[in-house]
Every structure is written in structure tokens, then in C-alpha cells.
NUDRENDO-162440 format. One line per 8 residues: number of its first residue (from 1); their letters; for each residue x, y, z of C-alpha. Coordinates in Angstrom, 1 decimal. Each point is the difference from the previous one (the first is absolute). Example, Ala and Ser with C-alpha at 12.3 -4.5 7.8 and 13.67 -1.06 7.14 Angstrom:
BEGIN
1> AS> 12.3,-4.5,7.8 ~ 1.4,3.4,-0.7
//
This chain:
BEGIN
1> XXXXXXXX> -4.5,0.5,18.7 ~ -1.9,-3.3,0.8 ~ 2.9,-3.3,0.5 ~ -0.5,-2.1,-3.6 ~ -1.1,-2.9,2.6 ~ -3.3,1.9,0.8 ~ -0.7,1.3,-3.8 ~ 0.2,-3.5,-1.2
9> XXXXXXXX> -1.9,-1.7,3.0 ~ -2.8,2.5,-0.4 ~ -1.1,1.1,-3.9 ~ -2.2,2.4,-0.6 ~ -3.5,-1.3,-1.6 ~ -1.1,2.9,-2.1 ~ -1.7,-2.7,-2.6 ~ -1.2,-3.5,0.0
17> XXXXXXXX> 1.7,-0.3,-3.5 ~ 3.0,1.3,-2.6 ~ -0.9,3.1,-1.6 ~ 2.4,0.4,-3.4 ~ 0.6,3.6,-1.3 ~ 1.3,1.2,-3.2 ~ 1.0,3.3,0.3 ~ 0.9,1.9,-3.3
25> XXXXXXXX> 2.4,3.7,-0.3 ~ -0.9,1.7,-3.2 ~ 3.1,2.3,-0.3 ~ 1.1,2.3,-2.5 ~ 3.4,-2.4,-0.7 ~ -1.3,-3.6,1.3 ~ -3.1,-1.9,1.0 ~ 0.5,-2.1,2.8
33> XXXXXXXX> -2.2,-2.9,1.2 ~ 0.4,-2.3,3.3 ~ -2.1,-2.2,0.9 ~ -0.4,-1.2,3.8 ~ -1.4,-2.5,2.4 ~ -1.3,1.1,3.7 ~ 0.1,-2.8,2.0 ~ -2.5,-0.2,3.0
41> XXXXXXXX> 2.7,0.6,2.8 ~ 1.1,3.3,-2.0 ~ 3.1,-0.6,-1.8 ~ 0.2,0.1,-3.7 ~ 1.4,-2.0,-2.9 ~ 1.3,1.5,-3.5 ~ -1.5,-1.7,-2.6 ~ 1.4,1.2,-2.8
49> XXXXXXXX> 1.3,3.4,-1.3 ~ 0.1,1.7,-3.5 ~ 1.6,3.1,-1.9 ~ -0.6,1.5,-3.4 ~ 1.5,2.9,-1.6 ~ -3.1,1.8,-1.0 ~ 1.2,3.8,-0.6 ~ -4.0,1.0,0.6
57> XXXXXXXX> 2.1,3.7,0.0 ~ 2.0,0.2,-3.0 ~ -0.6,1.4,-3.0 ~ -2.0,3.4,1.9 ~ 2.8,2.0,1.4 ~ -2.9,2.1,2.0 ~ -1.8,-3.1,1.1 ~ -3.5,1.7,-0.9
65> XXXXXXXX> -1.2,-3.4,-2.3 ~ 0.8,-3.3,-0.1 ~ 1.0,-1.3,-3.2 ~ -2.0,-2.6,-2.1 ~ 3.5,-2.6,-0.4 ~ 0.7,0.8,4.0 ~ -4.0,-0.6,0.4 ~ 0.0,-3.2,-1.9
73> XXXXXXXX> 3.1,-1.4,1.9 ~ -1.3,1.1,3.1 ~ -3.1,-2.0,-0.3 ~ 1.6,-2.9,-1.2 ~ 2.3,-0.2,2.8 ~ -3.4,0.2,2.4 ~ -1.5,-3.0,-2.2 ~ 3.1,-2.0,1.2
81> XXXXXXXX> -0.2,1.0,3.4 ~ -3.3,-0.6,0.0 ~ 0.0,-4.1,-1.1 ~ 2.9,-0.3,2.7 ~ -1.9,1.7,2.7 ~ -3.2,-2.0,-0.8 ~ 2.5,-3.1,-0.3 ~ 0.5,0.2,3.9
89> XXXXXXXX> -3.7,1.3,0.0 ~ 1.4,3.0,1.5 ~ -2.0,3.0,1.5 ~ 1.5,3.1,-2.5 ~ 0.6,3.7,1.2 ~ 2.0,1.9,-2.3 ~ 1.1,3.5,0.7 ~ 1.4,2.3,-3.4
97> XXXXXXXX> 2.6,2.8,1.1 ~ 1.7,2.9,-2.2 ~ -0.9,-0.5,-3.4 ~ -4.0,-0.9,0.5 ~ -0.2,2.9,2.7 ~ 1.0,2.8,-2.4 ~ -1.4,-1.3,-3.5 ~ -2.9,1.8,-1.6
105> XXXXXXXX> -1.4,-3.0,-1.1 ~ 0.6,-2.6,2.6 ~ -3.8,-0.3,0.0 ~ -0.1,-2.3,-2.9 ~ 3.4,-1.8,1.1 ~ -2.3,-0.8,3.4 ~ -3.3,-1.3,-1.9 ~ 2.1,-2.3,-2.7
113> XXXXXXXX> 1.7,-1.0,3.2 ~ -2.9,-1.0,1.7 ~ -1.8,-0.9,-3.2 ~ 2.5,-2.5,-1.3 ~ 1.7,-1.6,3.3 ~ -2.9,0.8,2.4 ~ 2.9,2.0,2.3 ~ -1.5,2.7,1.6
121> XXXXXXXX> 2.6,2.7,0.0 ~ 1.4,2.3,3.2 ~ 1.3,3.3,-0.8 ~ 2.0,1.3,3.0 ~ 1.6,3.6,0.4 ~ 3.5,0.1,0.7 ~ -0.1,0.5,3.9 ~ -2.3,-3.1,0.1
129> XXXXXXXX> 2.8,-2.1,-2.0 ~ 3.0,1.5,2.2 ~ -2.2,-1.7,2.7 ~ -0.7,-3.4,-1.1 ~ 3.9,-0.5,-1.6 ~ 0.9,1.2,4.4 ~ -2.4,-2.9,0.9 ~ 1.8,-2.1,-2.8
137> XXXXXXXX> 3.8,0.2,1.9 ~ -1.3,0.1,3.4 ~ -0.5,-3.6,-1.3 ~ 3.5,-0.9,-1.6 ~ 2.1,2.3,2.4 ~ 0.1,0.3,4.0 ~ -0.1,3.9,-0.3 ~ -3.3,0.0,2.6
145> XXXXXXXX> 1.8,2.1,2.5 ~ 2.3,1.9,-1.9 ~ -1.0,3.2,-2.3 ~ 0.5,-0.4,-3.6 ~ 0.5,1.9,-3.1 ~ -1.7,-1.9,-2.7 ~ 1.2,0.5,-3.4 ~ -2.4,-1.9,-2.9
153> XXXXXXXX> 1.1,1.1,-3.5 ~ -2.7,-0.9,-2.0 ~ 0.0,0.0,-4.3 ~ -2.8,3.2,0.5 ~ 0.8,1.4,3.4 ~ 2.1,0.1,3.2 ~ -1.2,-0.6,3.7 ~ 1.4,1.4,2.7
161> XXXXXXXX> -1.2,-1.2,3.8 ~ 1.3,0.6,3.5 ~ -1.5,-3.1,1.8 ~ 0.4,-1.2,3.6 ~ -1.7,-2.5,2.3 ~ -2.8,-0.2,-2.8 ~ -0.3,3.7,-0.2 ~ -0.1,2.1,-2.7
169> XXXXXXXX> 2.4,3.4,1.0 ~ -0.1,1.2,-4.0 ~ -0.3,-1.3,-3.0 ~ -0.5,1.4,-3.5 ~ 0.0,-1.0,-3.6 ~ 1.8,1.9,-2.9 ~ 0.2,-0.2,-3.6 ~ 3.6,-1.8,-0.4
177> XXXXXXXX> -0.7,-2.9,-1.6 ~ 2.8,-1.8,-1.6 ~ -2.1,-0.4,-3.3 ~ -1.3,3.4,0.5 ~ 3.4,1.7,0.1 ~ 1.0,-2.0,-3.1 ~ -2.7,1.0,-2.2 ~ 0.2,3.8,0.8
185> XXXXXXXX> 3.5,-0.1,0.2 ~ 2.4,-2.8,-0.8 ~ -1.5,-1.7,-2.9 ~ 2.6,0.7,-2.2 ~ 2.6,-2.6,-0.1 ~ 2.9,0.4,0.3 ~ -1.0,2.7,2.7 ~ 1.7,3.4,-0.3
193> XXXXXXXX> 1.5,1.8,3.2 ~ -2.5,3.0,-0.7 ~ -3.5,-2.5,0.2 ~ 1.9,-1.2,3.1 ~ 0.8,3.0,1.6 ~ -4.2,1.4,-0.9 ~ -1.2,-3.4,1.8 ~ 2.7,0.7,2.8
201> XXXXXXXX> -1.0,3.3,0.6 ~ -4.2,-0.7,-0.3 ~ 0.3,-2.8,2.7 ~ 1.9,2.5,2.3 ~ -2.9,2.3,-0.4 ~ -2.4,-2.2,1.0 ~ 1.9,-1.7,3.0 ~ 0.7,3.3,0.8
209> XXXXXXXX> -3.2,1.1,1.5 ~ -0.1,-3.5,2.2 ~ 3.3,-1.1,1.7 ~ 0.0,3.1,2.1 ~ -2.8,-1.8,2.1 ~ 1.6,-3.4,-0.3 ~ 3.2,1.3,1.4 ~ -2.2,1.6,3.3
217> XXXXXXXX> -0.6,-4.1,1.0 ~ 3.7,-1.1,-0.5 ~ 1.2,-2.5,1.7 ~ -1.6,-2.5,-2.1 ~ 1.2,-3.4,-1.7 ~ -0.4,0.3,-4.2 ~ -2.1,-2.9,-1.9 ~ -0.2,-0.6,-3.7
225> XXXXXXXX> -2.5,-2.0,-1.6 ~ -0.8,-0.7,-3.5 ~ 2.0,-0.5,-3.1 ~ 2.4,2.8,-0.5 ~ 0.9,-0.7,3.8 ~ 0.5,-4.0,-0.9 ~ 1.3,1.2,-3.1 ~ 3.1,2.1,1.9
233> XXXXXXXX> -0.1,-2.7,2.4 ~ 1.1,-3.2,-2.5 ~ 2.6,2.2,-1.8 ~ 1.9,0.9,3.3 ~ -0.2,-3.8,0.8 ~ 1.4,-0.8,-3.6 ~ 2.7,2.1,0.4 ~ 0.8,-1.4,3.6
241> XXXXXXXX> 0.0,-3.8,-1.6 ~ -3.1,-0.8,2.6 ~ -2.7,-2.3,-1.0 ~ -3.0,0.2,2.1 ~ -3.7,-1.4,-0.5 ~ -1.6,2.6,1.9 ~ 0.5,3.5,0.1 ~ -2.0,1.1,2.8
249> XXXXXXXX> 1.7,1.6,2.9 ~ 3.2,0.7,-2.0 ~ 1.9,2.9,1.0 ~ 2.0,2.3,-2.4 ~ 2.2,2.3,1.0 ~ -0.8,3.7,-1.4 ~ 3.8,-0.7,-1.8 ~ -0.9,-3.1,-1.9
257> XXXXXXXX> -3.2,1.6,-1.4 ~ 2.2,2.9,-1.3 ~ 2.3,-2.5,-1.9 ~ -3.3,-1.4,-1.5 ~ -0.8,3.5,-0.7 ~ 2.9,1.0,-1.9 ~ 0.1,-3.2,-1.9 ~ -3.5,0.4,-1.2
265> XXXXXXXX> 0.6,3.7,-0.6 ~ 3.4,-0.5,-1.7 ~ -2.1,-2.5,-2.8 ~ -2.2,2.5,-1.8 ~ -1.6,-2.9,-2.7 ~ -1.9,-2.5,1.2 ~ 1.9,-2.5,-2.1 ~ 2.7,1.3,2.8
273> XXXXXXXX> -2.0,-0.3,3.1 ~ -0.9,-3.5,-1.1 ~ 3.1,-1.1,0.8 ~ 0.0,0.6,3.4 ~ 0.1,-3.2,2.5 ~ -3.2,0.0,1.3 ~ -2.2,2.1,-1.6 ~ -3.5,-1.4,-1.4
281> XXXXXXXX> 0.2,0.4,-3.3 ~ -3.5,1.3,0.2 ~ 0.6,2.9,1.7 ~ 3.3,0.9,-2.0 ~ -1.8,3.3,-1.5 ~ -1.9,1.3,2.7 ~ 3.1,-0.4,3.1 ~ 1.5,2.9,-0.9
289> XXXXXXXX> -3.3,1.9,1.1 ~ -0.3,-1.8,3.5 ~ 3.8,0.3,0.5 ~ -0.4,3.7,-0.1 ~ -3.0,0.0,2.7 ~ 2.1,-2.1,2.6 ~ 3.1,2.1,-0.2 ~ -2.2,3.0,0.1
297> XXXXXXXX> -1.7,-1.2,3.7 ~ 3.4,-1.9,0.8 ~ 2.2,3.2,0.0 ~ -2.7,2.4,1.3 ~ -0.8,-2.0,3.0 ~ 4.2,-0.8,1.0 ~ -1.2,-3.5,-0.2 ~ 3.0,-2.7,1.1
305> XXXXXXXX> -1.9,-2.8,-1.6 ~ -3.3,-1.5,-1.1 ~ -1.9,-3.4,1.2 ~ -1.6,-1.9,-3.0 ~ -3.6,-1.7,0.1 ~ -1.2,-2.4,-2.0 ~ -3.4,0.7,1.0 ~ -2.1,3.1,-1.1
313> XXXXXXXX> -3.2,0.3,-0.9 ~ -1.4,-3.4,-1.1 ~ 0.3,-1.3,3.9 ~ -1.7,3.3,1.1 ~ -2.5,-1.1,-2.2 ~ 0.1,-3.4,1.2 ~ 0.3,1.7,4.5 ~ -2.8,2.4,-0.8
321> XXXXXXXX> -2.5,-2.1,-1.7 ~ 0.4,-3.1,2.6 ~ -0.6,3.2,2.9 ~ -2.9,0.6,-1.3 ~ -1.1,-3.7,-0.3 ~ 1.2,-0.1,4.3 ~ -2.9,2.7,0.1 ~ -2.9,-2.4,-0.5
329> XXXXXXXX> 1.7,-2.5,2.7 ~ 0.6,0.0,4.0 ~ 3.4,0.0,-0.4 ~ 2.7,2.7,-0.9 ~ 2.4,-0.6,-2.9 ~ 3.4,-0.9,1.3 ~ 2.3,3.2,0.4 ~ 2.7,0.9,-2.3
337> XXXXXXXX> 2.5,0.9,2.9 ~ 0.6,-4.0,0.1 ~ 0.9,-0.8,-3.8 ~ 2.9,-2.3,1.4 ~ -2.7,-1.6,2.3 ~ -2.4,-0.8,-2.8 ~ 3.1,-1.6,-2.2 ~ 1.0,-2.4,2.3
345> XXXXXXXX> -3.8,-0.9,0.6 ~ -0.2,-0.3,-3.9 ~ 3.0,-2.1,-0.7 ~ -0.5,-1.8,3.2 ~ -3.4,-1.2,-1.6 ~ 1.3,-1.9,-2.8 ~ 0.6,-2.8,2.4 ~ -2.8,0.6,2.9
353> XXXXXXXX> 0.8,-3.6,1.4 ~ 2.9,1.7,1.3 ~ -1.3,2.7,2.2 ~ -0.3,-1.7,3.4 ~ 3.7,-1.5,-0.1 ~ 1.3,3.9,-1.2 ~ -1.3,1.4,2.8 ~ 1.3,-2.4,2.5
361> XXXXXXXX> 3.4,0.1,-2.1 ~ 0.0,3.8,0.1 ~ -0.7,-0.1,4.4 ~ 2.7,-2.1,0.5 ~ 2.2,1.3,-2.4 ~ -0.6,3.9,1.1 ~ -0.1,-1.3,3.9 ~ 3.9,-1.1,-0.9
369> XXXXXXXX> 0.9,2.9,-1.9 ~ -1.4,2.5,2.6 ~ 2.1,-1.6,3.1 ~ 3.0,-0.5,-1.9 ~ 0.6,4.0,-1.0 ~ 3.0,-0.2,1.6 ~ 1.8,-1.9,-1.9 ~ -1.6,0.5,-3.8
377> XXXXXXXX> -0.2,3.7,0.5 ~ -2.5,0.7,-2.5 ~ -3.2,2.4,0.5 ~ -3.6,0.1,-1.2 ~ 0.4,0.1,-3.9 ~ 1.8,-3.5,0.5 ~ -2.4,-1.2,2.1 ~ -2.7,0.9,-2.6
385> XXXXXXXX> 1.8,-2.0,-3.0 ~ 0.2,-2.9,2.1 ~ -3.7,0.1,1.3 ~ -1.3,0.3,-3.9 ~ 2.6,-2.9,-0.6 ~ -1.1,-1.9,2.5 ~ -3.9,-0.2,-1.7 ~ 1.2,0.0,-3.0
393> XXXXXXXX> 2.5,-2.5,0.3 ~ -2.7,-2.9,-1.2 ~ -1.4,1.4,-2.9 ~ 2.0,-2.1,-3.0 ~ -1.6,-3.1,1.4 ~ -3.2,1.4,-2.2 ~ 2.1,-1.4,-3.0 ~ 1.9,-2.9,1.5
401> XXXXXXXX> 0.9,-1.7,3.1 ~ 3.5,-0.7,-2.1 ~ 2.4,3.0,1.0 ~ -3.0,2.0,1.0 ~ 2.6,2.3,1.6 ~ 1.3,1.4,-3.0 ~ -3.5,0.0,-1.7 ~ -0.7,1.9,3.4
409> XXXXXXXX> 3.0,2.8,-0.9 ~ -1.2,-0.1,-4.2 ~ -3.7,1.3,1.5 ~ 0.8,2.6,2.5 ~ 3.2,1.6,-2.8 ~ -2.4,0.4,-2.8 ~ -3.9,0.2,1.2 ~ -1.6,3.5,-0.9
417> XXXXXXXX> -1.3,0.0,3.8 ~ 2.8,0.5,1.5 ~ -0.6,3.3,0.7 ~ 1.6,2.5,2.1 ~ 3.1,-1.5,-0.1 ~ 2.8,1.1,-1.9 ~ 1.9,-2.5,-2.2 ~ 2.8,-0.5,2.2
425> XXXXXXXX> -2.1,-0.5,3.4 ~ -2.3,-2.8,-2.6 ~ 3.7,-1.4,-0.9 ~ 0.9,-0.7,3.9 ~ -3.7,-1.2,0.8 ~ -0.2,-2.4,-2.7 ~ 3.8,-1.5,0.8 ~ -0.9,-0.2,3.8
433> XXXXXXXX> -2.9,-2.4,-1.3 ~ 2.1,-1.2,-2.5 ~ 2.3,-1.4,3.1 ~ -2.1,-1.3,2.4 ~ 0.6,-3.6,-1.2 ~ 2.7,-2.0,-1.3 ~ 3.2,2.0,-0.6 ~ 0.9,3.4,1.2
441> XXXXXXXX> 1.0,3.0,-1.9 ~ 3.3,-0.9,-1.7 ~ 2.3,2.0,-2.4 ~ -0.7,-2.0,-3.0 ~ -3.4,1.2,0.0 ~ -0.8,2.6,-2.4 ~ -2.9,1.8,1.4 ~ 2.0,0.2,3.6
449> XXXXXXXX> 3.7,0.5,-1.5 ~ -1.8,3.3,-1.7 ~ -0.9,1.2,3.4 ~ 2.4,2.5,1.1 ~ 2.1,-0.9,3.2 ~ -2.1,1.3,2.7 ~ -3.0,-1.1,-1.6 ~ 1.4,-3.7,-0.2
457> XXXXXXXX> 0.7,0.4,3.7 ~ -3.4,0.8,0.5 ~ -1.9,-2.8,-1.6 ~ 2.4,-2.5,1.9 ~ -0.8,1.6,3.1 ~ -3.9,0.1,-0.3 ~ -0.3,-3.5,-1.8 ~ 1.7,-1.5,2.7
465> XXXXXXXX> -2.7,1.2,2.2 ~ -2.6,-1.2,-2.3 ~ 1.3,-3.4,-0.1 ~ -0.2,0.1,3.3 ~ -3.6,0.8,0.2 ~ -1.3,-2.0,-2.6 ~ 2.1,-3.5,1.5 ~ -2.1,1.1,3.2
473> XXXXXXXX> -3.2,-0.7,-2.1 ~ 1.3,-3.3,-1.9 ~ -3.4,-1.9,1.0 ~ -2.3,3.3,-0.8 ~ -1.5,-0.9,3.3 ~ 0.9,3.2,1.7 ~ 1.4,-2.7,2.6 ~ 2.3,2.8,1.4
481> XXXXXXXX> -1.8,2.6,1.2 ~ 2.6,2.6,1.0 ~ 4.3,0.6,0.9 ~ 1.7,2.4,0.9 ~ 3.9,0.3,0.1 ~ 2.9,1.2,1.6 ~ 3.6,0.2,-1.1 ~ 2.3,-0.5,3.0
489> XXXXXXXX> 3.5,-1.5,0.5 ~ 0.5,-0.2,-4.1 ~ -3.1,-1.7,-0.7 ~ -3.6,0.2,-0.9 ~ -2.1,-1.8,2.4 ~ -3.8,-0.6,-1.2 ~ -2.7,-0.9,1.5 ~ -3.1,-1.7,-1.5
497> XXXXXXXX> -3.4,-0.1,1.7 ~ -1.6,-2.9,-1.1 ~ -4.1,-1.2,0.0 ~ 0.1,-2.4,2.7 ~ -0.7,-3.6,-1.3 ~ 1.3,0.6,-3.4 ~ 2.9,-1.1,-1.7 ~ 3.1,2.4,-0.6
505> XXXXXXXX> 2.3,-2.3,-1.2 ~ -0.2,1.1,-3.4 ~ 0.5,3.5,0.3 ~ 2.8,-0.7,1.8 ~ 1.7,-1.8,-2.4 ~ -0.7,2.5,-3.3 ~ 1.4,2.5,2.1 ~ 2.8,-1.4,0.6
513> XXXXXXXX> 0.6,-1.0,-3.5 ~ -0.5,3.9,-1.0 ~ 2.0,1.7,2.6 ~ 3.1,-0.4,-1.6 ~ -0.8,3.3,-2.2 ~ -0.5,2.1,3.1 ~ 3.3,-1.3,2.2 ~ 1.9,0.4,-2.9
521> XXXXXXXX> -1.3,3.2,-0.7 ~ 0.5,1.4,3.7 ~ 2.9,-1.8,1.4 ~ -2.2,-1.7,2.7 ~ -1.7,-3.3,1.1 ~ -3.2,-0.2,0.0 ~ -2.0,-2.6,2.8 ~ -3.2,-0.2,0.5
529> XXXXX> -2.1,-1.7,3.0 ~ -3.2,-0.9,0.6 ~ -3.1,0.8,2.2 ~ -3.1,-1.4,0.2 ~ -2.8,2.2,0.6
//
């Protein structure tokens, strides 16, 4: 993995100028649009983002045509895409899944399509679509090096995919749909145990000839993606009393989903399932199906508990289109083993004036951390919170020099590019920059008094260290070039190579006026001495 210092110092020039992309899923349930900007060094800014409830697979219960209403609100959906697209004067590629792929007459869906909004069309098969929704998470999750079980419960058909380092072990597509399984099976409301029991018994059948070979690749961590995943995902956070912005990266244990389960179960009317904290009230009547289709892989594959991803097949979209742009260049697209990498470049970018003073913040800071082991006692994952902290710490003084700080923690909590990182690593990172000036963490604070106990201990241990760093830097003159320390005799001795000639007055007196955090925080004095070099 290449240090943050060298991936911000050296970007990758695949174009003179932005590229914008708007990339369009035409599913069976939804039709997705995101919308892009690729900057010239490689990272990428959301745009915007969009969701309608299309049903392009309801009302044919064997999916061989699509109706003239679903037709007509397909298209009119696209028209809307469309003027937002050309709004950003977006580049389009839109990819159709399920319900287009099987209809008899998707031929005249296609050339309306294209007629009407100008939107030429792609049609993939179902092993192409378990690919690009893999190259989706590899972007949202830092599952590179591990194997995964994908699990994408679509409104027309489930993917299956055994991915790792990129690779493809197995994948398939089936015929599970959540809006599928409703039409041929629970469209009857309320739904009787004997139409639950047929669909219960038709989604074994067809698992049945598959999860053999999944099982030969176990060990393997399980992902969800898409809405009946989400779906599952909100109600066992309703129940729990959590709140959370994001989803991604959420973990739920297999005994929370079976709670979820029997609730959903247990209300056979929709007016019942309604009711539940959590679900979209969109998606009331067709759960029930996609319910099933978890439980069914769940159970069969002994799984303890399932990741959730809020990225699918929109961003593979978005990763496989931009490859294929890196073609025509002489550079290589960046690689989707380094998703945290690429978030702290993209976050750090929102305030680029900053750069030079984050790096020599995060050498200073790290040169500290790294001698004093012996008395923090934390390891690697520590040390990588406080190295993204450290050049992210800045960022808020894009809105206002006036308590930039907390601006600083408001950015890193709730941007979309923090990704890789789970909600509570964000949490930490954003309070470490959210105390590198002023006050430390105290107890009155309500983002730090929610922390559990070791976690609080935590951010006062590695914010100490980054106020530290940054006082070293209080000129952004990179006036001291290097320290190292040594704890000896109850004490932290440090010493600060200086430039020779210049003036390190002032560094010396912003530490001093931060230190108190860290002596507090280990019981120790802290003294540092100069050196010219």
C-alpha cells in the first residue's frame, strides 16, 4: 500500500480535463442514475444521485413482455434522467438487467428508448451484471483481499458471486426476483401459508442446484447489496434505536436478520408490514419475496452474519466505463485495492491549499507516534486513523476560517467519499480532527460522550498526538524538519531538528500551548529541545 504522503504528492494524469458520467441501472424494481465527475488526478466526485420505483417487471409474472403502463413509466423515468444527465452535460451509459433481458418485446422498449431520450440501451446477461455490481463494492467496501459471497437480490433476479482480489471464483444469476416471486406467488394479500410455503419450496429448488459449489470455496465473508439487503438492514437498525446516515459496511448478525424475518413473516397484509420501523414503504409488497431468498442462502450456507453495501451496480457502471476510458490514455486507472486511499485523496481535495502543511503535520505527527509505542500501546489500525486525521484535519476551512475544526469533523462524518471506512472508524477520524484546536474531547460533548469508553480513550490518546504535530507546523513553513523521542526517567524528551537560519520560536510556543491534552492524557511531561540542522 503506497504511504497517503506519496498518493497525494504524486496524482495520476490520465486527462488534461473533468470527464462527468451519468451512469443509469434499468432494473426490474428501480432505475438508478449517478452522475460523476473524474477529475484529472483520478479521484471522483458524486454529483448527484436518483431513484424511481419503476416496476419495468410487474404486471408479467413470466417476464416474456413488457407491459405498455410499465413501458410508458419506464420511458418517462429515462426522459428525466436524461435532462439531468444533459444538465451536467454528462457522458450517458445505461445498462438494463432482468426484466429487458428476458422480454419478448424489449426490442421496441430499446428503439422508443433510443428514439425519444437518445439513450442507447446495454442489455447485459446475468453473469456480466454479477460482474460489474463486484466492481461496484470493491469501491464502497475494503473486501480486495478477502473472498466474498455476494448476495444482490434484485426485483427480477438474484446474483450470486464468489469474488477475491478482483477475481471472479463463481458467479451466477437466478430467477429470484423479489417482484418475480410476488407475482407468481404472493400476490395475494393477505398472503396465505400455502402460497408461502409454494414460493418457499420453488426458491429451494432452484438454490438447490448452486450452493453445493458455493460451499466448496468457504471461508468467505457474505456481502449484500441492493434493496431487499438495505431493506433488512434499516429494520434491524429500527428495532436497535440506531440512526445512521450511511449504511455501507454495516454488519448484521445472522440473529437480528431472523428477528426481521419473523416480523415480516408474522404480518401477512401489507397494511401489516407497513408498520414496521424501517421499511420503505415502497417495497412493503414485494419484501416478503426477497426475505425468503436471504433466509434460503443465509441458512444453507451456516452464515454468522452478513456485510451490507451501499454500492452495487451503478458504481460498476460508473469503475467499468472510466477503465475503459484509462484504455485510450498512458496511464492505468487507480486500483480498487486502495478505496480508503482514494477517499482521503478525495476529501482531502476540497481544501487543496492544505496539502503541503498535511503532509508535514502527518511526518511529524507519525515520527512521535512511532517512537513513543511504549507508552500509547496502540498498533497499525490506530496509527492509520490518525494518519487520515492528520490530512484531513484542515478540510472545514473550505467553509470558514471561524471554527473550521468542527466544519472539519461535519465534512469527514457525512461526505459520501468516505469510503472504506466503517461508521465508527469515520466517527473517531472526524473527532481527532474535530480536536486538534481549541478544546479537547470533554464529556459534555455529544458526539464524544456517545463513544463508548475505550473508544473515548482512544480519540484522547491519538488527538493528543495530532496536536502535537500540527503545533510543530504553526507557521506552515515546514520549519521543523524532523524529532524523534524518548521517554526516560517519567518523561517525554523531544527533539526538533530545525532548518538552520529559520525561526522556531513559534512552533515552540503552539506546542506548548497544545501539550496539555497529551500530559494529561499519559501522566507525563512533555519537553522538547531544539537543534539546528
Amino acid at each position: 500500500m503506497l504511504p497517503f504522503s506519496q498518493i497525494l504528492r504524486k496524482p495520476n494524469q490520465a486527462f488534461r480535463t473533468e470527464k462527468i458520467l451519468a451512469a443509469i441501472d434499468l432494473g426490474t424494481n428501480s432505475f438508478h442514475i449517478v452522475v460523476v465527475k473524474l477529475r484529472p488526478d483520478g479521484t471522483l466526485e458524486y454529483l448527484t444521485k436518483e431513484k424511481e420505483s419503476v416496476r419495468l417487471g410487474s404486471g408479467s409474472s413470466d417476464y416474456a413482455v413488457i407491459t405498455n403502463e410499465a413501458m410508458d413509466r419506464g420511458l418517462a423515468c429515462l426522459k428525466r434522467f436524461k435532462t439531468l444527465a444533459d444538465s451536467y452535460k454528462a457522458e450517458i451509459r445505461a445498462v438494463a438487467t432482468s426484466a429487458l433481458r428476458e422480454a419478448e418485446n424489449r426490442q421496441i422498449f430499446l428503439d422508443r428508448a433510443e428514439k425519444e431520450t437518445g439513450i442507447q440501451i446495454q442489455v447485459i446477461s446475468g453473469n456480466e451484471e454479477a460482474r460489474l455490481i463486484y466492481l461496484g463494492i470493491l469501491q464502497g467496501l475494503p473486501v480486495y483481499e478477502k473472498r466474498i459471497l455476494l448476495i444482490d437480490i434484485g426485483g427480477g433476479s438474484t446474483e450470486l458471486l464468489i469474488g477475491e482480489k478482483g477475481e471472479i471464483l463463481f458467479s451466477t444469476s437466478m430467477k429470484l426476483g423479489a417482484i418475480r416471486l410476488t407475482e407468481k406467488y404472493l400476490k395475494k394479500d393477505p398472503i396465505s401459508a400455502t402460497d408461502l410455503q409454494k414460493c418457499r419450496i420453488h426458491i429451494e429448488s432452484v438454490l438447490s442446484a448452486f450452493l453445493p459449489q458455493i460451499e466448496t470455496w468457504k471461508p468467505f465473508m457474505v456481502v449484500g447489496s441492493s434493496g431487499t439487503i438495505t431493506s433488512v438492514t434499516s429494520m434491524v437498525l429500527e428495532k436497535k434505536g440506531e440512526k445512521r446516515e450511511r449504511l455501507n459496511g454495516t454488519e448484521i448478525p445472522i440473529d437480528s436478520f431472523k428477528e426481521i424475518r419473523k416480523q415480516v413473516l408474522d404480518a401477512e397484509s401489507i397494511k401489516k408490514r407497513l408498520k414496521i420501523p424501517g421499511l420503505d414503504a415502497k417495497r412493503g409488497d414485494i419484501i416478503v419475496g426477497g426475505i425468503l431468498v436471504l433466509d434460503e442462502v443465509l441458512q444453507r450456507i451456516k452464515a454468522p452474519s452478513f456485510t451490507v453495501s451501499d454500492f452495487a451496480l451503478r458504481e460498476g457502471i460508473v469503475y467499468d466505463t472510466i477503465e475503459s476510458w484509462y484504455r485510450h490514455t498512458d496511464t492505468s486507472l487507480p486500483r480498487l485495492d486502495n478505496i480508503r486511499e482514494k477517499a482521503i485523496k478525495t476529501v482531502a481535495n476540497l481544501y487543496p491549499q492544505g496539502k503541503h502543511h498535511a503532509e508535514t503535520v502527518a511526518k511529524l505527527t507519525l515520527q512521535l507516534f512511532d517512537d513513543l509505542k511504549e507508552l500509547h500501546g496502540l498498533g497499525n489500525l490506530e496509527r492509520d486513523y490518525l494518519e487520515t486525521a492528520c490530512y484531513l484535519h484542515q478540510v472545514g476551512l473550505c467553509i470558514s476560517h471561524h471554527n473550521y475544526h468542527k466544519h472539519s469533523y461535519y465534512i469527514i462524518r457525512n461526505s459520501e467519499a468516505m469510503v472504506g471506512f466503517s461508521n465508527s472508524e469515520i466517527e473517531i477520524i472526524a473527532l481527532l480532527a474535530r480536536y486538534h484546536r481549541k478544546g479537547g474531547p470533554k464529556g459534555k460533548h455529544e458526539e464524544f460522550k456517545t463513544l463508548r469508553p475505550e473508544d473515548q480513550l482512544l480519540v484522547r490518546k491519538l488527538a493528543s498526538f495530532l496536536r502535537i504535530g500540527d503545533g510543530l507546523d504553526r507557521s506552515e513553513k515546514s520549519i521543523i524538519e524532523r524529532l524523534d523521542a524518548v521517554l526516560e526517567k517519567g518523561k517525554v524528551n523531544c527533539r526538533l531538528y530545525f532548518k538552520k537560519g529559520e525561526d522556531p520560536n513559534l512552533e515552540i510556543w503552539s506546542v506548548s500551548e497544545k501539550k496539555d491534552l497529551f500530559e494529561d492524557t499519559f501522566s507525563t511531561n512533555l519537553e522538547f529541545h531544539l537543534h539546528p540542522l
